[in-house]
C-alpha positions as CSV (number, residue, x, y, z in Angstrom):
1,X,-19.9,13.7,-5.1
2,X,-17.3,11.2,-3.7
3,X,-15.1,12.2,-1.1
4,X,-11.2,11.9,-1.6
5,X,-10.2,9.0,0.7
6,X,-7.7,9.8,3.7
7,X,-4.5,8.2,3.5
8,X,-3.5,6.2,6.5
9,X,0.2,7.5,6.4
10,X,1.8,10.9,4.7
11,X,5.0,11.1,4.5
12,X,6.6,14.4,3.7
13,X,10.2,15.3,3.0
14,X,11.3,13.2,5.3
15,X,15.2,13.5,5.5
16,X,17.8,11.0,7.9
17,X,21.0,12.6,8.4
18,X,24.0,10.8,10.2
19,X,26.7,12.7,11.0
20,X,30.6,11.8,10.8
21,X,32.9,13.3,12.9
22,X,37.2,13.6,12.2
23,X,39.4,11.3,13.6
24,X,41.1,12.9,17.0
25,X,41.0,14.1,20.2
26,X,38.2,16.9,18.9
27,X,35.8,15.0,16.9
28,X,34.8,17.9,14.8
29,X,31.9,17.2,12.6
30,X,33.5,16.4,8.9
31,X,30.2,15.9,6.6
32,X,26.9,13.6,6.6
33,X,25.5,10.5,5.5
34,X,22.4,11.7,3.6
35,X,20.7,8.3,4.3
36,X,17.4,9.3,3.9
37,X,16.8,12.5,1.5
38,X,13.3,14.2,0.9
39,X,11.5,11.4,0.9
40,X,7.4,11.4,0.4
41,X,4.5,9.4,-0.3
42,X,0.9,8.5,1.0
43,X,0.0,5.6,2.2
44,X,-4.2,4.5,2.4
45,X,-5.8,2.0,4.6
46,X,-5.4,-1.3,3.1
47,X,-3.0,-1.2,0.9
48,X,0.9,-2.3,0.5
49,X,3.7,-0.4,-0.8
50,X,6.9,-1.9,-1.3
51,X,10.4,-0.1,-0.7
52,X,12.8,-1.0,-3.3
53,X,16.2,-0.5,-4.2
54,X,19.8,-1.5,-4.0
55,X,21.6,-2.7,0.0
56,X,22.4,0.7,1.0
57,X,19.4,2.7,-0.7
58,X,17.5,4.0,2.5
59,X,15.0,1.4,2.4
60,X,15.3,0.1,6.5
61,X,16.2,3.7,7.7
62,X,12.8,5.1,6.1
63,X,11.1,2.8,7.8
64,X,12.8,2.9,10.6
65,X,12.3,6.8,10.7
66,X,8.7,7.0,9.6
67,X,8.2,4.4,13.4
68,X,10.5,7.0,15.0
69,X,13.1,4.1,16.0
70,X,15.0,6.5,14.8
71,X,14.5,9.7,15.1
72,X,14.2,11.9,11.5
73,X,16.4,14.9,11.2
74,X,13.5,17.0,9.4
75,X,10.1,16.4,7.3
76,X,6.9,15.4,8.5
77,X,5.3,12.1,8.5
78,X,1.5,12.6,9.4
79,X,-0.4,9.5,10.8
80,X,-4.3,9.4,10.5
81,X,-5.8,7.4,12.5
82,X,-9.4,6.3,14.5
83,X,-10.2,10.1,13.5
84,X,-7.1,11.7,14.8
85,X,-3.9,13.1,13.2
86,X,-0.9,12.4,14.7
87,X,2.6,14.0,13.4
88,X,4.5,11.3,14.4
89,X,8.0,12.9,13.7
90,X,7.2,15.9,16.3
91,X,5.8,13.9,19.3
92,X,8.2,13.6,22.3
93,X,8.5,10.5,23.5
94,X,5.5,10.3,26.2
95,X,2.7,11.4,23.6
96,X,4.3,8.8,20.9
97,X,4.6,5.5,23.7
98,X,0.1,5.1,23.3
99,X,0.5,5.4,19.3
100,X,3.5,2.2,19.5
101,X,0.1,-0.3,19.6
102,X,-0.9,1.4,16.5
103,X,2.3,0.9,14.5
104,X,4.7,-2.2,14.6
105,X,7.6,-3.7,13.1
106,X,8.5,-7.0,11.3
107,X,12.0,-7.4,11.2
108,X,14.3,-9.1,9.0
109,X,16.6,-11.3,11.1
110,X,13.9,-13.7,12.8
111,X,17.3,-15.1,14.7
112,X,18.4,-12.0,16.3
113,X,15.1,-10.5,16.8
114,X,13.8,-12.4,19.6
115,X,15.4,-12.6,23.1
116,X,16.7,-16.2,23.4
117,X,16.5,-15.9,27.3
118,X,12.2,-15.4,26.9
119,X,10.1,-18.2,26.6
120,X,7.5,-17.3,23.2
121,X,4.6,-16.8,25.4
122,X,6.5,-13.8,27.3
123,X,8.1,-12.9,24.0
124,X,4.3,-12.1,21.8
125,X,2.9,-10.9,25.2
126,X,5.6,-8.1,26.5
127,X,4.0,-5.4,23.7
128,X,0.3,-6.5,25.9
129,X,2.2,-6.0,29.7
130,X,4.6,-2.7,28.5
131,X,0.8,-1.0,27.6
132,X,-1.3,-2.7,30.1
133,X,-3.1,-4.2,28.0
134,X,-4.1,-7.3,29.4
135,X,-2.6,-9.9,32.4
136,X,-2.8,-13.3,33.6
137,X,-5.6,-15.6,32.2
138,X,-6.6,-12.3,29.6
139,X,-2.6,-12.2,28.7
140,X,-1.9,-15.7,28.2
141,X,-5.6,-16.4,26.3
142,X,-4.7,-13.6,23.9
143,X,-1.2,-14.9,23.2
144,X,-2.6,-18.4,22.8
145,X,-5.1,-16.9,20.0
146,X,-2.2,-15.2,18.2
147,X,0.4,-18.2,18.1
148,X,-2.4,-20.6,16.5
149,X,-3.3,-17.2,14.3
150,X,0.3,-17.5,12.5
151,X,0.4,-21.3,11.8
152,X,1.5,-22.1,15.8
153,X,0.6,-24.3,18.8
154,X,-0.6,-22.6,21.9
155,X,1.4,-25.2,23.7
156,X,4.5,-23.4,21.5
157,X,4.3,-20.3,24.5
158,X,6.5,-22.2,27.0
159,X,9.7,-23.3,24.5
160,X,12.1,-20.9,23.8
161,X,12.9,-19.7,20.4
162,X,15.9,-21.6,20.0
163,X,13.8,-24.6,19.4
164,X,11.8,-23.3,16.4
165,X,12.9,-23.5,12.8
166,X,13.7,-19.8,11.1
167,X,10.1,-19.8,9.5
168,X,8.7,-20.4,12.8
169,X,10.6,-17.5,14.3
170,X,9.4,-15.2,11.4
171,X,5.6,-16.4,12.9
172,X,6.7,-15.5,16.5
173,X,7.6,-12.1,15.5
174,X,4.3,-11.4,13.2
175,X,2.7,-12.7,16.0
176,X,4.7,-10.4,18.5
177,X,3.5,-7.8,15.7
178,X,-0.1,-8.3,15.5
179,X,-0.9,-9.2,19.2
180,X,-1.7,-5.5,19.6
181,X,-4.1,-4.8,16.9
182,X,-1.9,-2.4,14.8
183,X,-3.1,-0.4,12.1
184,X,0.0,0.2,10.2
185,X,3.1,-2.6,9.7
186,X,6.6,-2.0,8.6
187,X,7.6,-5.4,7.2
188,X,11.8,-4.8,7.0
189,X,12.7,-7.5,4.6
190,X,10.5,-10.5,6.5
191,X,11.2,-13.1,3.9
192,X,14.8,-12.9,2.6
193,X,16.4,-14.6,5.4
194,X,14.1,-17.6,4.9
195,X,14.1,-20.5,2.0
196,X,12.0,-20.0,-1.2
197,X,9.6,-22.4,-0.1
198,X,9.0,-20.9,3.4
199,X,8.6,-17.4,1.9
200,X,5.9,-18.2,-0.1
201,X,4.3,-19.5,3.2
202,X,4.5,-16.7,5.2
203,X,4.0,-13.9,2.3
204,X,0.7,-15.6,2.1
205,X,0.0,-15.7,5.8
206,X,1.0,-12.2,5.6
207,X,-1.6,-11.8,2.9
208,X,-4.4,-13.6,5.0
209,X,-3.3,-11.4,7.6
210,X,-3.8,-8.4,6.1
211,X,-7.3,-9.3,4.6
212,X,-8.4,-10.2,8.3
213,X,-7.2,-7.6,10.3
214,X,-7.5,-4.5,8.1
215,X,-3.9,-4.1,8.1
216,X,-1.5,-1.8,5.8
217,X,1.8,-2.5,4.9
218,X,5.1,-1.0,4.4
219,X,6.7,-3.8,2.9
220,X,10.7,-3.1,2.1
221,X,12.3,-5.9,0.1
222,X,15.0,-7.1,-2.6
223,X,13.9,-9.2,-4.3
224,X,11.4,-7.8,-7.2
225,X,9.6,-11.2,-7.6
226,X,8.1,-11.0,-3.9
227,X,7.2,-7.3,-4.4
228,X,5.3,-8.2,-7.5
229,X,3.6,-10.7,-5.7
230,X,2.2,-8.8,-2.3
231,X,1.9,-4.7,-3.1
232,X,-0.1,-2.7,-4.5
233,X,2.4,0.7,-5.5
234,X,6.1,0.1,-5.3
235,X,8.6,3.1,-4.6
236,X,12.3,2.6,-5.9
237,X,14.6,4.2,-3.9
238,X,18.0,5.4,-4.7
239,X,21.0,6.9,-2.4
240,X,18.4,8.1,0.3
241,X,15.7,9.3,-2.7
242,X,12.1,7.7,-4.3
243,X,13.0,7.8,-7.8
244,X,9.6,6.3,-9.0
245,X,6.7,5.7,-7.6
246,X,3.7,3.7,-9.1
247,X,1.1,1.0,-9.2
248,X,2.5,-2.4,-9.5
249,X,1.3,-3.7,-12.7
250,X,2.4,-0.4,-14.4
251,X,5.9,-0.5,-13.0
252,X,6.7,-3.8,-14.7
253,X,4.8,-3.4,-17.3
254,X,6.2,0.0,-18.3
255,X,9.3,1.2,-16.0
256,X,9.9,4.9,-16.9
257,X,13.1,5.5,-14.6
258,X,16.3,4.4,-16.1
259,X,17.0,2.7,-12.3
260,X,14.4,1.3,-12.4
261,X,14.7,-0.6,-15.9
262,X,18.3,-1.5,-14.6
263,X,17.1,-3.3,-11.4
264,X,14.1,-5.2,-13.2
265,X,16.5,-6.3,-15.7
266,X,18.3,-8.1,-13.0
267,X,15.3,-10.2,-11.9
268,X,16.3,-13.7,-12.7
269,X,13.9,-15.4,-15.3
270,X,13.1,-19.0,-14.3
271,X,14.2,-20.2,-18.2
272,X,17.7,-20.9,-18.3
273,X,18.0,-20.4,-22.0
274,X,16.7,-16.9,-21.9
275,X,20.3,-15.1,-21.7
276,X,20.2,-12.2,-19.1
277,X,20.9,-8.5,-20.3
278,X,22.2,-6.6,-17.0
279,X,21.9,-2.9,-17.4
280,X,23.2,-2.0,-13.5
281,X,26.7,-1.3,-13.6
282,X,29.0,0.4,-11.5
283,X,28.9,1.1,-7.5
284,X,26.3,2.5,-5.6
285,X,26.6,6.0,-5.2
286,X,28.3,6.9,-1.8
287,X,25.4,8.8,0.5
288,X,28.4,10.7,2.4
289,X,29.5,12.0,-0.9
290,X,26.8,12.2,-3.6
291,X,27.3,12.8,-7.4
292,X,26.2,16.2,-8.0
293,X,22.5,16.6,-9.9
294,X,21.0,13.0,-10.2
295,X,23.0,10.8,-7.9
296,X,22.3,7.8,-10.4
297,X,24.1,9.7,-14.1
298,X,27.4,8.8,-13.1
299,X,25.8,4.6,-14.2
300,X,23.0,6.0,-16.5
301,X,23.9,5.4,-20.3
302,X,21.0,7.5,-20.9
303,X,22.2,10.9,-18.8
304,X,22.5,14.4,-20.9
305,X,24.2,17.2,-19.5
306,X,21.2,18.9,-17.1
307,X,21.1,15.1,-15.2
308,X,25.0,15.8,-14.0
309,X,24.3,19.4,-12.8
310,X,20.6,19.8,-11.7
311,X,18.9,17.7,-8.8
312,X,15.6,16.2,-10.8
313,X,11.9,16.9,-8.6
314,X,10.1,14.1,-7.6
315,X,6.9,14.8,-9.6
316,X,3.7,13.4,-10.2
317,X,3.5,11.7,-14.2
318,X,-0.1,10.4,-15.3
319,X,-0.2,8.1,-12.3
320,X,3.0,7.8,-11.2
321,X,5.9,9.7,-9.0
322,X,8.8,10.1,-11.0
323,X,12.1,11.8,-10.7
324,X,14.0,12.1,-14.3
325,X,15.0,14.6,-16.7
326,X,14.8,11.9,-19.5
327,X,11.0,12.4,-19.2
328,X,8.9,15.3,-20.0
329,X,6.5,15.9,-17.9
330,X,3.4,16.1,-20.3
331,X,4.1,12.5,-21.1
């Protein structure tokens, strides 16, 4: 009998509140931004799930929550690793600081995310001296390693990272990532500040990466074409919530969520005498004031009366999360 594999990451109910206080000399507490709302999944070794969803969705904050560089206002988020289960969301901040080599960030502004003052030698090997990880020769021999890993000269350690181009930035910080030997990676957008041509270049590196290291991803992105390309399950997300959840091939192949037909039929089709047919309209919904029931009927053409008044479950549909009243749940 075949055991049930353990998934790397579980994520349950995770929620993000941030509050918003009155104007005045009192500052009295007038509502919440319901960023991040109930939000779960599991995650296995290996494997890459894409975050999805309009600017504004709760994409960066979910993964910035599930790495604690924020801190969740309730749910769990479970962390199973090297035979030990962590629950990352309830550790103070001693217990978490030995688990930061374990879980790392990619993030999306390869400009802003390195210190301009460090040299890219002390920039990949900081994570290594924080956790005493290695000095001197040991330091310098394992940052030389990583900068030629990611498509970089080990000579590249004494410039400073105002002399690379933005690709090459992107490299420092996977590099900066990966010098650690992390487990689980939280890639926030890593390609859509670069060009077309670059992406491509370091979504395969990423790839490579992965394949090399044993790596799993949390890959939140835009831009449907890239997701398509590099994960396995995608989750769409919507005002703070995963609206669907499924394997890649199946999403495009057969979307069941009204969102998430809207957003593919968006993607921009590389024939210009195909015309495009957008179904998105309207505004986002605001997360400090949500629609009551499903916070997308207000822009569904599909909506019947329950999707205004009752908030729909995020259930599981053959192989698939989904969270619709349009879709009975024998389907």
């Amino acid at each position: 009998m075949t055991s049930t594999p353990q998934p790397l990451l579980s994520v349950q109910d995770l929620c993000k509140f941030f509050p918003i206080f009155s104007k005045g000399f009192f500052q009295r507490k007038a509502g919440v931004v319901k960023a991040v709302n109930e939000v779960s999944f599991d995650l296995f070794p290996g494997e890459t799930l894409g975050l999805v969803g309009e600017s504004g969705c709760g994409k960066t904050t979910t993964g910035r929550a599930i790495l604690r560089a924020i801190d969740p206002t309730s749910g769990k988020v479970l962390f199973h690793d090297q035979g030990q289960t962590h629950e990352l969301s309830g550790l103070p901040t001693p217990e978490l600081k030995p688990l930061r080599t374990r879980m790392q960030m990619i993030f999306q502004d390869p400009f802003s995310s390195l210190n301009p003052r460090m040299t890219v030698g002390d920039i990949v090997g900081e994570p290594l001296k924080i956790h005493r990880l290695a000095k001197g020769t040991e330091l310098r021999d394992r940052v030389a390693a990583m900068l030629e890993r990611v498509g970089l000269r080990p000579e590249h350690a004494i410039r400073y990272p105002h002399a690379f181009s933005g690709g090459q930035r992107q490299r420092i910080g996977i590099a900066r990532a990966l010098v650690m030997n992390p487990a689980l990676i939280v890639a926030d957008e890593a390609v859509s500040a670069l060009d077309v041509s670059v992406q491509a270049q370091v979504i395969n590196l990423l790839e490579d990466l992965q394949e090399e290291f044993h790596l799993t991803y949390i890959f939140i992105a835009h831009d449907l074409s890239v997701v398509k390309h590099i994960c396995d399950h995608i989750a769409v997300m919507y005002a703070g919530r995963i609206v669907e959840l499924a394997p890649t091939d199946e999403l495009f192949s057969a979307p069941k969520h009204p969102y998430t037909r809207a957003l593919l039929s968006c993607v921009p089709h590389p024939d210009p005498d195909i015309k495009m047919n957008f179904d998105l309209h309207g505004e986002v919904a605001d997360p400090a004031n949500l629609p009551s029931g499903c916070s997308f009927h207000p822009r569904c053409s599909e909506c019947i009366e329950r999707c205004s008044q009752d908030v729909p479950d995020l259930t599981t549909r053959d192989e698939r999360l989904l969270a619709c009243h349009l879709i009975d749940p024998d389907q």
